[in-house]
C-alpha positions as CSV (number, residue, x, y, z in Angstrom):
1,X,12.1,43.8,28.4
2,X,8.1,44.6,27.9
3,X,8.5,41.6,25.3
4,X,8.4,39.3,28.2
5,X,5.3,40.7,30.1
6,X,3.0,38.4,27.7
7,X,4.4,35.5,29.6
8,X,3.3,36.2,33.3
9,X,1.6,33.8,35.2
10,X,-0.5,34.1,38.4
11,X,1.6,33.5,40.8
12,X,-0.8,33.2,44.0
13,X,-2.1,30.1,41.6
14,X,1.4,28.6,40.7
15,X,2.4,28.8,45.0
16,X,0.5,25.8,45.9
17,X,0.7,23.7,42.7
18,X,3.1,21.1,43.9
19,X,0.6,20.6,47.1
20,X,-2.2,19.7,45.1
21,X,-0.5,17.9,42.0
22,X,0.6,19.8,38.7
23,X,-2.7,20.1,37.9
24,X,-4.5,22.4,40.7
25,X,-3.7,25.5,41.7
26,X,-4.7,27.8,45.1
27,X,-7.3,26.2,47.5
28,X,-7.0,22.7,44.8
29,X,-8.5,25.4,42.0
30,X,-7.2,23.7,39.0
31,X,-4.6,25.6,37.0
32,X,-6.0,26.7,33.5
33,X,-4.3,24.7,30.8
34,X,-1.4,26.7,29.7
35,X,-0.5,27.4,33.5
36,X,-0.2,23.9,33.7
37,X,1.8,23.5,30.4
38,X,4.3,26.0,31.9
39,X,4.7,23.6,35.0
40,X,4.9,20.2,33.2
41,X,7.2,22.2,30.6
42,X,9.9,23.0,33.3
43,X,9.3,20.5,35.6
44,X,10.1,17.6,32.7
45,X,13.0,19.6,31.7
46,X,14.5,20.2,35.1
47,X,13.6,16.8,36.2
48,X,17.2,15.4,35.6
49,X,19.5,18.0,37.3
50,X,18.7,17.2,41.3
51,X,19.4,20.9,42.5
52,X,17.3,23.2,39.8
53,X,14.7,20.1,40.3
54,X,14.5,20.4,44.4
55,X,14.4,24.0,43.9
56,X,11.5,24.4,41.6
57,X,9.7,22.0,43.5
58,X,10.4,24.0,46.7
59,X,8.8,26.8,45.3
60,X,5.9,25.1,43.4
61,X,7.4,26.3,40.0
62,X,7.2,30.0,40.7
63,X,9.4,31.2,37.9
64,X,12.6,33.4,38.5
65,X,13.6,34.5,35.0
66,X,10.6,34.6,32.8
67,X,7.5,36.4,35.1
68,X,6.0,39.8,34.9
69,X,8.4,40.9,37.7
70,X,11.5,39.3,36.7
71,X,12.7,41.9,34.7
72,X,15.0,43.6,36.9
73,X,16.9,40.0,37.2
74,X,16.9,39.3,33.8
75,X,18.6,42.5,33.4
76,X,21.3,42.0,35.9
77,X,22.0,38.0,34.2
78,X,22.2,39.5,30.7
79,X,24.4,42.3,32.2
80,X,26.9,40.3,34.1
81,X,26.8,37.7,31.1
82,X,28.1,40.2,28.5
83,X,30.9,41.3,31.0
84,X,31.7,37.4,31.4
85,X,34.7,37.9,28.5
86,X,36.3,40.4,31.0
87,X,37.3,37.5,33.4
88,X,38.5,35.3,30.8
89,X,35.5,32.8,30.6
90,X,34.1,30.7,27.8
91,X,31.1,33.8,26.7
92,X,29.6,31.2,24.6
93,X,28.5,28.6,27.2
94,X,26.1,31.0,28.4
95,X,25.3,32.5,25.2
96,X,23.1,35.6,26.2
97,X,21.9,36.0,22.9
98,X,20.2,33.0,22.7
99,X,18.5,33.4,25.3
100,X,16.9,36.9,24.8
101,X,15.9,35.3,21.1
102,X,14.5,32.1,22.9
103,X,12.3,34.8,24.8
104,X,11.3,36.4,21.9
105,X,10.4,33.5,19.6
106,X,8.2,31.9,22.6
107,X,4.4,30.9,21.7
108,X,3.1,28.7,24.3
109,X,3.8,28.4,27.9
110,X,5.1,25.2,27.4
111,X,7.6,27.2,25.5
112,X,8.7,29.9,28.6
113,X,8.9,26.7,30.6
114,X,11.6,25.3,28.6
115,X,13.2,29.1,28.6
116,X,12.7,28.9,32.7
117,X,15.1,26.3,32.7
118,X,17.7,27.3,30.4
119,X,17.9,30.9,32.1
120,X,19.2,28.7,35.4
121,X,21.1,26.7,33.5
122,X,22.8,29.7,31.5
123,X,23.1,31.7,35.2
124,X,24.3,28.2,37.4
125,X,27.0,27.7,34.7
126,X,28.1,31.4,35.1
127,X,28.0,31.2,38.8
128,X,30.1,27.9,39.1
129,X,32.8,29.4,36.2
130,X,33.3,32.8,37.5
131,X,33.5,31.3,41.1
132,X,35.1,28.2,41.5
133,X,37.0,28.1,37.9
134,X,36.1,26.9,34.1
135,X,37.7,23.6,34.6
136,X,38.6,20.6,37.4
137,X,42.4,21.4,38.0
138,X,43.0,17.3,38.5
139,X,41.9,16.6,34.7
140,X,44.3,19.3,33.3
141,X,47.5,18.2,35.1
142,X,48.0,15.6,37.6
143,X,50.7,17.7,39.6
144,X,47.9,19.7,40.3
145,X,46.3,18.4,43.2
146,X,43.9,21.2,44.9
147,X,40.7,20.9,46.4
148,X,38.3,23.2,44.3
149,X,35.5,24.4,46.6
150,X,32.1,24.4,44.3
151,X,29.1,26.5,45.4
152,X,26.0,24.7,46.2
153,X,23.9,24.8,43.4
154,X,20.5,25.3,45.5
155,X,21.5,27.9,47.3
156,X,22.9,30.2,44.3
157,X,19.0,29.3,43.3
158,X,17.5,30.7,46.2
159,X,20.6,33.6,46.4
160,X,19.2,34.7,42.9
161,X,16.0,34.3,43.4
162,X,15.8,36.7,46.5
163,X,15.3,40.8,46.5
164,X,19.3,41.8,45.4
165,X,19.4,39.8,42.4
166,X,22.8,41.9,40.7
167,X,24.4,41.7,44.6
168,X,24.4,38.1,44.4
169,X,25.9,38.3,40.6
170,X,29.0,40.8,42.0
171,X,29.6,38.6,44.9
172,X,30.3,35.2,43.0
173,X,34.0,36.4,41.5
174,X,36.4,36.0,43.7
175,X,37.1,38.9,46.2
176,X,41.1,39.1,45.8
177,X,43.0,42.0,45.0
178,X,45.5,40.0,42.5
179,X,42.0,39.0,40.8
180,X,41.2,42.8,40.4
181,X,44.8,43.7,39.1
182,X,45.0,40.6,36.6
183,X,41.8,41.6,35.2
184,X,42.9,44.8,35.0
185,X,46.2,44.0,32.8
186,X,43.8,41.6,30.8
187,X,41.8,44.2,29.7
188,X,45.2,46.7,28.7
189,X,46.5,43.7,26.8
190,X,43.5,43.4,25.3
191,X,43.7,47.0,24.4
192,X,47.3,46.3,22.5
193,X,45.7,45.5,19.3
194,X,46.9,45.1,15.7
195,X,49.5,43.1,14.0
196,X,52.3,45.2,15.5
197,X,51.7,44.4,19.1
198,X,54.7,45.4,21.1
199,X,56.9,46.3,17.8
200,X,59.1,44.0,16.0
201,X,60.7,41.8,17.8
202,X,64.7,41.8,18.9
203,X,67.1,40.0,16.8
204,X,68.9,37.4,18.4
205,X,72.1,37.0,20.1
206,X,73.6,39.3,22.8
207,X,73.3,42.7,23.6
208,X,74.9,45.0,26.3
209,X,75.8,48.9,27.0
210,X,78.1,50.3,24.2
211,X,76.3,48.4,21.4
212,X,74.2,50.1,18.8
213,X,72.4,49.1,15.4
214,X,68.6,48.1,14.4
215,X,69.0,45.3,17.2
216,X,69.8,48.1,19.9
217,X,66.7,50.4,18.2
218,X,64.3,47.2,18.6
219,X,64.9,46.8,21.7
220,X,64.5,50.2,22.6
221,X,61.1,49.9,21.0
222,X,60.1,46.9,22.6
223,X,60.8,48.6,26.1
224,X,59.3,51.5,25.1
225,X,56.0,49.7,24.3
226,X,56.1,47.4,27.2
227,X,56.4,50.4,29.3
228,X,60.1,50.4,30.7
229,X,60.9,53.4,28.9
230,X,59.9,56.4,28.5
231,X,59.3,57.3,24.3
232,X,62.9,57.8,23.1
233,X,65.1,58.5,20.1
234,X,68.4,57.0,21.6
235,X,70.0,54.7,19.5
236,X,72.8,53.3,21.6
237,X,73.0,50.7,24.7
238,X,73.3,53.5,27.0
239,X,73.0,53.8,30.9
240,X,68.8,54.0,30.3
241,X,68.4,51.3,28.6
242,X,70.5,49.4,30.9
243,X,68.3,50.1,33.4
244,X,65.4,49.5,31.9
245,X,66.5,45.9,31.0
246,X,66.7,45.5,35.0
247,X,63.8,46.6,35.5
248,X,62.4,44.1,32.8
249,X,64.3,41.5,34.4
250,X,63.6,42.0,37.8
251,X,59.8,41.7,36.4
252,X,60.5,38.8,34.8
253,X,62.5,36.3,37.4
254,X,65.6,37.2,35.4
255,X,69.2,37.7,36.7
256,X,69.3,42.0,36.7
257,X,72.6,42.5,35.3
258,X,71.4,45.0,32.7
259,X,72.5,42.6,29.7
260,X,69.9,41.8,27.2
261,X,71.6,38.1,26.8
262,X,69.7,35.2,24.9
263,X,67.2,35.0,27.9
264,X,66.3,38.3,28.2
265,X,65.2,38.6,24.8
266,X,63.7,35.4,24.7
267,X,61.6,37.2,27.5
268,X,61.4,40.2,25.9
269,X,59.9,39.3,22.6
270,X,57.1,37.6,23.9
271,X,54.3,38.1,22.5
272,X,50.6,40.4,24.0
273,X,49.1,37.3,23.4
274,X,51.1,34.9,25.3
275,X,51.3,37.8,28.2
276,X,47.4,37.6,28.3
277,X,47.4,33.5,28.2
278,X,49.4,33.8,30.9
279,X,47.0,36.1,32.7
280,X,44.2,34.4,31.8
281,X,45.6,31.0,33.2
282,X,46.3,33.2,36.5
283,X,43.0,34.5,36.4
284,X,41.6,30.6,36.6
285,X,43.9,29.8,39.1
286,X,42.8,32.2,41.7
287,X,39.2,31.3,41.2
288,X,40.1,27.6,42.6
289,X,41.8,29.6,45.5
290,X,38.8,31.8,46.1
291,X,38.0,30.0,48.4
292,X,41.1,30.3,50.8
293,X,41.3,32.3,53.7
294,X,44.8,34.5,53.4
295,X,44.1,37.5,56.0
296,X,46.4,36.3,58.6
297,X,49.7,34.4,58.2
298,X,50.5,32.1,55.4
299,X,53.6,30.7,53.7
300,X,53.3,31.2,49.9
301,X,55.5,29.4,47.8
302,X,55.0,30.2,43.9
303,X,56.9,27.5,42.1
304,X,57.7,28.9,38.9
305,X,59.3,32.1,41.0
306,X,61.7,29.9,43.1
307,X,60.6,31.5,46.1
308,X,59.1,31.1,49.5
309,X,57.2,33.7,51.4
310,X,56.5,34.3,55.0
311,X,53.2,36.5,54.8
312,X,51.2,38.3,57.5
313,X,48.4,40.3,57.0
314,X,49.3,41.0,53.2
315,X,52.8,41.8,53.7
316,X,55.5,40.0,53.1
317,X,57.3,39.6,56.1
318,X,59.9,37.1,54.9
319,X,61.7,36.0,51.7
320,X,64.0,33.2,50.4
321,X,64.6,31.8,47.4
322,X,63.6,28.3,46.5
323,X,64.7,25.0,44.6
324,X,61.5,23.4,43.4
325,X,61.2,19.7,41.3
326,X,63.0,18.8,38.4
327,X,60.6,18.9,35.2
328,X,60.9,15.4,34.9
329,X,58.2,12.9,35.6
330,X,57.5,11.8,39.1
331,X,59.7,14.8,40.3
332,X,57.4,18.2,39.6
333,X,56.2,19.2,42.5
334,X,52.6,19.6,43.2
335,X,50.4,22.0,43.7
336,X,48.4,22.3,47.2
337,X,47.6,23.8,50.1
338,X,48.1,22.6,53.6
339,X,48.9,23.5,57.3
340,X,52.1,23.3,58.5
341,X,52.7,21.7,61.7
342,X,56.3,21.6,63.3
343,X,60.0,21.7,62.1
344,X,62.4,19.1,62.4
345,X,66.0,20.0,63.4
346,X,68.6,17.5,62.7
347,X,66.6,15.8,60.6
348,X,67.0,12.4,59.3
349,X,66.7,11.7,55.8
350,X,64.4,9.1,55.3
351,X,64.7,7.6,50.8
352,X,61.2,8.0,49.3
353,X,60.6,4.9,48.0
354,X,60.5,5.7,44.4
355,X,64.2,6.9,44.7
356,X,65.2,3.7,46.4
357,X,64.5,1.2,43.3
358,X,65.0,3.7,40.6
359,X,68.3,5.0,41.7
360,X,69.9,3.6,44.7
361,X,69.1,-0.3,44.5
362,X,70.4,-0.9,41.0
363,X,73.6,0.9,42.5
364,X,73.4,-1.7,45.2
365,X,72.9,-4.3,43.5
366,X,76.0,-4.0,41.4
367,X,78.0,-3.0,44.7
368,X,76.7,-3.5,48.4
369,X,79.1,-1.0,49.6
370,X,77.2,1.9,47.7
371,X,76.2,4.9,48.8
372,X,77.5,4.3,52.1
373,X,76.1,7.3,53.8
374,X,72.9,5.5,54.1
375,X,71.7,2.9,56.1
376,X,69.7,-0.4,55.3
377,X,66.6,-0.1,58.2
378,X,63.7,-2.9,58.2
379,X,60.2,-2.0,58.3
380,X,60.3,-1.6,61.6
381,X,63.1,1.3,61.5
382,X,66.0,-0.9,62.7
383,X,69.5,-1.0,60.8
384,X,70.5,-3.9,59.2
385,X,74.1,-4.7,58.6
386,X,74.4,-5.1,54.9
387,X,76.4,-7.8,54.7
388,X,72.9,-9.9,55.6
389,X,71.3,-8.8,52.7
390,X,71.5,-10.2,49.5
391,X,70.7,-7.2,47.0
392,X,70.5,-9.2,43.7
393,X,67.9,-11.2,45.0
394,X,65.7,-8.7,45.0
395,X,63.4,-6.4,42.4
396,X,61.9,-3.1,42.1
397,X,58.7,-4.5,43.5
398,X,59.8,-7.2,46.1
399,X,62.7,-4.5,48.0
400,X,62.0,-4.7,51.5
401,X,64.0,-2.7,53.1
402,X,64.3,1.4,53.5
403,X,67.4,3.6,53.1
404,X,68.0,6.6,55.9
405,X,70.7,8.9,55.9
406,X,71.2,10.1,59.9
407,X,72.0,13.5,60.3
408,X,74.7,15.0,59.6
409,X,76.5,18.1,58.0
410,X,76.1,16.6,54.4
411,X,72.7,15.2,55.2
412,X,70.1,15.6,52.1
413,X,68.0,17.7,54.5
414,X,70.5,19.8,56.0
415,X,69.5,20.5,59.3
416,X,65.8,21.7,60.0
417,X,63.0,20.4,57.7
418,X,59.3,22.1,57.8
419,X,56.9,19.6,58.1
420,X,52.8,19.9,56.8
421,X,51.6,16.4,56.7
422,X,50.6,15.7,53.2
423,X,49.7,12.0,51.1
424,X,52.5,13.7,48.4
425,X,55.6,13.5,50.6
426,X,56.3,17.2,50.0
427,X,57.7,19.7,52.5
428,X,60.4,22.2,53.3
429,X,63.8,21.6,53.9
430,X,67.3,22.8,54.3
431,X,70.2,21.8,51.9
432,X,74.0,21.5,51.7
433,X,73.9,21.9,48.0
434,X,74.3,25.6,48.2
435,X,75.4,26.5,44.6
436,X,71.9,25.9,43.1
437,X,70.5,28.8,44.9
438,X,72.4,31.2,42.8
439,X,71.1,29.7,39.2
440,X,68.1,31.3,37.7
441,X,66.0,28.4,36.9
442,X,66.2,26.1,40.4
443,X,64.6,23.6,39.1
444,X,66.4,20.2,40.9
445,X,64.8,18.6,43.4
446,X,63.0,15.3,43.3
447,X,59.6,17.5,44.4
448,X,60.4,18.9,47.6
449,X,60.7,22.4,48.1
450,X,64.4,23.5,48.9
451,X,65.3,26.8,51.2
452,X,68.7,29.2,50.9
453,X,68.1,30.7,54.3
454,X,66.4,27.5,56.0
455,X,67.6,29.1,59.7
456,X,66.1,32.4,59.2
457,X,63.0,30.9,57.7
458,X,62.5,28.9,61.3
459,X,63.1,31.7,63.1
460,X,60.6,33.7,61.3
461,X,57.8,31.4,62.1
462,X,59.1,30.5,65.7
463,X,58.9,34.8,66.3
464,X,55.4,34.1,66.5
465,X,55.4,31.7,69.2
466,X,58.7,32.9,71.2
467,X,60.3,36.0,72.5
468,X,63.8,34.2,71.6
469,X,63.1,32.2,68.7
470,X,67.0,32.0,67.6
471,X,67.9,30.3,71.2
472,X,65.0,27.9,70.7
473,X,66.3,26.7,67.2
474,X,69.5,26.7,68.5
475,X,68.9,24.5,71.7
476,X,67.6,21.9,69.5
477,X,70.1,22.3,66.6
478,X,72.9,22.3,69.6
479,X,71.5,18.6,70.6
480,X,72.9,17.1,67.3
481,X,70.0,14.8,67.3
482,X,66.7,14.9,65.8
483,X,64.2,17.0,67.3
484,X,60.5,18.1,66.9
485,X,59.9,21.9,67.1
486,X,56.2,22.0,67.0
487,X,54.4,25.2,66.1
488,X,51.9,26.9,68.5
489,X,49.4,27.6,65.8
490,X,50.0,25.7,62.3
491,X,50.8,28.0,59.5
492,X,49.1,27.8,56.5
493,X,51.3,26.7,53.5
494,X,50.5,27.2,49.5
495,X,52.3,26.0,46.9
496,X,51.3,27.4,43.3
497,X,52.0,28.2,40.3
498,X,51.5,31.6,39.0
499,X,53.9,32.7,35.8
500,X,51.4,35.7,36.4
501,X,51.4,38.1,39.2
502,X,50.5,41.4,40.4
503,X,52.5,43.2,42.9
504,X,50.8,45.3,45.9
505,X,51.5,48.3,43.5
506,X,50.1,46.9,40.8
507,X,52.7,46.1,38.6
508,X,53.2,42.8,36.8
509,X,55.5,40.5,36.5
510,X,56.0,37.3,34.8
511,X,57.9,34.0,35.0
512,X,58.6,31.4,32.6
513,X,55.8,28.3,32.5
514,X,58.9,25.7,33.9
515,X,56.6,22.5,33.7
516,X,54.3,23.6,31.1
517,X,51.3,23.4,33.4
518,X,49.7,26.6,32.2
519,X,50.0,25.7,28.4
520,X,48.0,22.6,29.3
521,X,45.7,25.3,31.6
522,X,44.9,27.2,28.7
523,X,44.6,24.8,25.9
524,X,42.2,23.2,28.1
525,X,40.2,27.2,28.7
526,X,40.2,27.0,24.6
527,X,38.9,24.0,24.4
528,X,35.9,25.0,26.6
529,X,35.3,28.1,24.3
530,X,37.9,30.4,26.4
531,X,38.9,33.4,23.2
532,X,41.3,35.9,23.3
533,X,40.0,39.2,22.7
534,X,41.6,42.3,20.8
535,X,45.4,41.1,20.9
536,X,46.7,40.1,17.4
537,X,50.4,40.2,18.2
């Protein structure tokens, strides 16, 4: 780094130079000429990005990157830059090279002001990626409706520009365990390299214990690589194979009954490379979560794995399995975090609006004794007989009345919804429609989140609040009529989407991309220079 000692500047004379004008330097000394075409240099080319301008100002246009005795911090950028491919970001937006060459080709100092500001630019846009995440989730997919926390721009200037320089650079990813173990199986998919990948893929069709062939052998291979199975000459369907294939599907949201059937090998002959998009898309995902507190209790409910998750402290203390929205338009459901608040039991099933015209009034309208379970209320809640209303005379857009289905046994809700306030309309709820639950894609709802054990999810959360939490649900179920439940302290909730995901032991395990979010995710990473590295399969 000597090559950038030529460029030092006296910095006692740069520390008052904003005081006395661009021109004068300590005690209104003017600054000799190329002193002051260092300032003008980086001042003119800062002057339209608020945050690096404010900064330099605050500092009189001391430099960070290019002095005498910025070479231990220049050092740590490059280092951290070259490592930037490790967490799945676009390399090329900070293009390290080309910023050691702009260092070496500078003449003047009006030139090593211009480099000044392109160092910070280079290290803000690092910062912001490997922190907050490469892109604005909102612009990729509406569905995906999380607040992304961005770190202020000034103080990651002032952070870097303080005595711990490579401290600041290790603290911007986030600090997550799943971050450390994604980036870990990034980095051993990368390592699966050549045109081979996992082995030639498994012919289609069916297979199951007692079969044998090329097909059987392929699969074998294909387990083998994946690391199910230990290296192996067996060349029949046999009991390990069998259990390696539940393994597999276990790993891979799949029903484990050992039969390598037409989704299992679907799953099965992925490809290294759409395992590591996958990854990478994870990786992304967590770095708009880094900002979210999840030490103590949360609920956790990963979409494309049709669960929910009571957690406390890291563990998961409760599990169910989920139905989550249909992967039609208007019924996907969303992605966000919120706190939940209370639980209704006996709920009342109040008709989203967007159901009512699409569905329910054209029914309705060709028969005003439809869907009798429902009630006609006005805007103020009340029930109007349905003989007074004239449905034909009425659109899409001029309906004025609600639908509400009281509770009951066969009530849409079932009977205990979990409530977290949100603009989308989303929450928790029990069902009668019990048979989805044992389907391996649950994918039915109009967005809401479905539960199989709704009871023993209420319970779970009122155990924190009461020493009897099943007689408190059950007073209030007992009533037959609805009733709040409010919780003590509100529970965070999270609904993602991961297709992605470490277990605590490490392991990974995958799901299938049910809405197609995290091929727009990563087309979008490409597009802002994201590569895959190493993987040719």
């Amino acid at each position: 780094m000597a090559v950038f000692s030529r460029f030092s500047l006296r910095s006692s004379m740069l520390a008052t130079a904003v005081g006395f004008g661009l021109a004068f330097g300590m005690a209104g000394a003017p600054l000799r000429a190329e002193e002051q075409a260092f300032v003008q240099a980086l001042a003119a080319d800062v002057s339209e990005d608020s945050a690096l301008a404010g900064f330099y100002q605050s500092r009189n246009y001391a430099p960070v990157w290019t002095g005498a005795a910025d070479a231990e911090r220049r050092s740590a950028l490059l280092g951290v830059l070259a490592r930037a491919g490790d967490h799945g970001l676009p390399v090329a937006r900070y293009d390290a090279g080309a910023l050691v060459a702009m260092l070496r080709a500078a003449v003047t100092e009006g030139d090593r002001g211009r480099i000044e500001a392109a160092w910070s630019r280079a290290y803000l846009a690092y910062a912001r990626d490997v922190h907050s995440g490469v892109l604005e989730p909102s612009k990729v997919d509406a569905g995906i409706v999380r607040t992304v926390v961005r770190p202020d721009e000034t103080a990651l200037m002032v952070a870097i520009a303080g005595e711990d320089p490579l401290g600041v650079l290790m603290s911007l990813p986030p600090k997550l365990p799943e971050y450390a173990r994604l980036m870990k199986e990034k980095l051993a998919l990368e390592a699966v390299s050549g045109d081979a990948g996992w082995g030639a893929p498994v012919a289609g069709g069916k297979l199951e214990p007692g079969n044998e062939g090329s097909a059987v052998i392929a699969l074998r291979d294909r387990l083998v690589a994946q690391g199910y199975l230990p290296v192996s000459a067996v060349a029949s369907y046999e009991a390990t194979i069998t259990a390696a294939v539940q393994r597999f599907q276990l790993d891979h949201g799949l029903l484990p009954d050992g039969v390598a059937g037409e989704g299992t090998i679907a799953e099965i002959n992925v490809s290294p490379e759409a395992r590591l998009q996958s990854v990478i898309v994870a990786m992304e995902r967590l770095r708009w979560m880094g900002d979210i507190d999840r030490t103590g209790r949360y609920i956790w409910v990963n979409q494309p794995d049709f669960t929910a998750k009571i957690i406390d402290h890291g563990k998961v203390t409760f599990q169910t399995r989920s139905v989550v929205g249909k992967n039609v338009a208007d019924m996907r459901s969303p992605e966000f975090s919120d706190l939940m608040e209370h639980m209704i039991v006996n709920p009342s099933w109040g008709v989203p609006r967007s159901i009512i015209v699409k569905e329910y009034l054209p029914l309705l309208q060709q028969n005003p004794n439809a869907v009798g379970h429902l009630q006609v209320v006005d805007r103020n809640g009340r029930v109007v007989p349905r003989g007074q209303v004239n449905f034909a005379s009425f659109s899409a857009k001029t309906f004025p009345f609600g639908l509400r289905q009281p509770p009951s046994d066969g009530n849409a809700l079932g009977k205990v919804k979990f409530m977290f306030p949100n603009p989308y309309n989303i929450y928790l709820h029990d069902t009668p429609a019990k048979d989805l639950f044992s389907k391996e894609i649950r994918a039915y709802s109009h967005g809401c989140i479905r539960l199989a054990d709704p009871f023993d999810f209420a319970y779970a959360l009122l155990s924190a609040q009461s020493d009897d939490p099943k007689g408190v649900f059950q007073a209030a179920l007992d009533s037959d009529v609805e009733t709040m439940v409010k919780l003590v302290k509100p529970v965070p909730v999270h609904l993602v989407y991961f297709t992605a995901w470490p277990t605590v032991k490490g392991e990974m395990t995958y799901r299938r991309d049910i809405y197609g979010r995290d091929a727009r995710i990563y087309q979008a990473l490409s597009e802002a220079g994201v590569v895959l590295r190493g993987v040719q399969g």
